[in-house]
N, C-alpha and C positions, 0 to 999 in steps of 0.2 A: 258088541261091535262098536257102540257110540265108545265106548270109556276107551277102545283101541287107538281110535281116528283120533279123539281128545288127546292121549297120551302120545299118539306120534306127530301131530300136530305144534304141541308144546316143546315136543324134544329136537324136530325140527327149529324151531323159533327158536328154543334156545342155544342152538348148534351154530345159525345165524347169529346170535348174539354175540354170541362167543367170539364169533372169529373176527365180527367187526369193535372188538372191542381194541383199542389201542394204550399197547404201556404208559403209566405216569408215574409209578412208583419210583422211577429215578429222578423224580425231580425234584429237586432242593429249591423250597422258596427261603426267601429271611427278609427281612425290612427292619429298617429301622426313622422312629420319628424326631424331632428337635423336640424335647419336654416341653419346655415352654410355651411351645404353638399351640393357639387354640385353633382347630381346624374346620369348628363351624361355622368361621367365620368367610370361609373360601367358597365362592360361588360360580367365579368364570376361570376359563385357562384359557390359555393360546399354549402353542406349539413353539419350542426353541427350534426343532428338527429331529433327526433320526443319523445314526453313526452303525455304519457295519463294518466288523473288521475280521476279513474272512482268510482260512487256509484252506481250501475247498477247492483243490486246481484241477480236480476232475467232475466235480460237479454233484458229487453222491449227496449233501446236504438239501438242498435246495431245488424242489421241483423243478422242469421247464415252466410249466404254465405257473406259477406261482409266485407272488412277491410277497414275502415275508415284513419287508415295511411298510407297504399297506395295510396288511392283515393287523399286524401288530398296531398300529396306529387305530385301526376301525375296532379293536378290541377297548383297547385302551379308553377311546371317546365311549365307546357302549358302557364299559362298569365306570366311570368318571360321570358318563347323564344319566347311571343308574343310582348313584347316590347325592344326583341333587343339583351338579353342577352342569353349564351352559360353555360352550367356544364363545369368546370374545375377543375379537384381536384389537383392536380400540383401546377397551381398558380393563383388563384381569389382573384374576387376582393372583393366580400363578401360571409360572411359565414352566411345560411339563417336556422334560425331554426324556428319549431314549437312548439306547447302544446296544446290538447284537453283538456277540464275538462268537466265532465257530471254529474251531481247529481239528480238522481233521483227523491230522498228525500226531494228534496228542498222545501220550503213552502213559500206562498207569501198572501196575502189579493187579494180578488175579488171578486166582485159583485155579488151580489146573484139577479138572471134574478126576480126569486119569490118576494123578498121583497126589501127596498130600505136601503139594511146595505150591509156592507163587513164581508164577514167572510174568514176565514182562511182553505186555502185551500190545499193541495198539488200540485205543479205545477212545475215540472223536468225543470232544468236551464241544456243549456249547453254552454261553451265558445269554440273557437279558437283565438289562439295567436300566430302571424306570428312577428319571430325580424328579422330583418337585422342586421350586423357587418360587418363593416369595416374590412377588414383582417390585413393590414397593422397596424391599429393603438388598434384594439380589444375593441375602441368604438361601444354601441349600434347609429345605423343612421336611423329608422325606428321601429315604432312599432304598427303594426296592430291586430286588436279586434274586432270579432265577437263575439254577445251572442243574445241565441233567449231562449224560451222555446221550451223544448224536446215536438216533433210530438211520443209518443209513440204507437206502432206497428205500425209502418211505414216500406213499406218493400226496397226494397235495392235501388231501384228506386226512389222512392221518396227519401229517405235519401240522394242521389248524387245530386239529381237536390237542395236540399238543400245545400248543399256543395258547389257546383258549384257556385249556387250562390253569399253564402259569401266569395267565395276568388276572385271572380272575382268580385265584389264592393269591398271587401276590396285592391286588387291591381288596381285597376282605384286610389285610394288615393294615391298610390307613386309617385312621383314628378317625374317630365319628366326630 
């Protein structure tokens, strides 16, 4: 009787598991850094700002309750003070900006499960674009890139744990 309750206990938990899990396979990270920078030399940042640039006229991207430039900004400072560095708006050492883009509308070809052609489908793209700048010299010294396809009615949770994701792959690319 114990190894029953064990067994459906676990298959329970993992049935839970399961359903709160949320897709990332679709998400393309890529960065790229300036060779020459040495980046352990960067300790503070400030904020240039954040850029959204949305096609999203009925609202299916973007929870009510949720704002995506915050989260992404409170992402962003969490893996930035988890590798060393501090907010300084006084005097840093780089200045970190963002840009969402989300297009709804977007269309792409994909496979049709029923027959063996591609047809032309609608399939909502959306990007994240993380720069770095140098303060001193107002060279760009990093530039990271997220794009997946939009999870549309996705509610606020699942959309963070998507977020979460791509800035935390995309900051594991910034050079040590």
């Amino acid at each position: 009787m114990q190894k029953k309750l064990t067994l459906l206990f676990f298959s329970f938990a993992l049935l839970i598991t399961g359903c709160a899990t949320v897709q990332k396979s679709d998400i393309q990270i890529d960065a790229e850094a300036s060779p020459k920078t040495n980046f352990s030399g960067y300790k503070t940042y400030t904020w240039l700002g954040s850029a959204a640039i949305l096609n999203d006229p009925v609202g299916k991207w973007e929870p009510l309750s949720f704002d995506a430039d915050t989260e992404i900004k409170f992402l962003l400072d969490r893996e930035l003070r988890a590798r060393g560095m501090s907010e300084n708006s006084t005097a840093p050492d780089l200045i970190v900006g963002f840009a969402a883009g989300i297009d709804m509308g977007a269309l792409a070809l994909k496979k049709d499960p029923e027959a063996d052609v591609e047809i032309l489908k609608n399939v909502p793209q959306g990007g994240l674009v993380v720069l770095l700048v140098d303060s001193q010299s107002g060279f760009l010294i990093w530039a990271g890139i997220a794009s997946a396809e939009i999870q549309e009615d996705i509610d606020a949770a699942g959309t963070k744990q998507r977020l979460d994701y791509a800035v935390t792959q995309m900051i594991k690319k910034l050079p040590k």
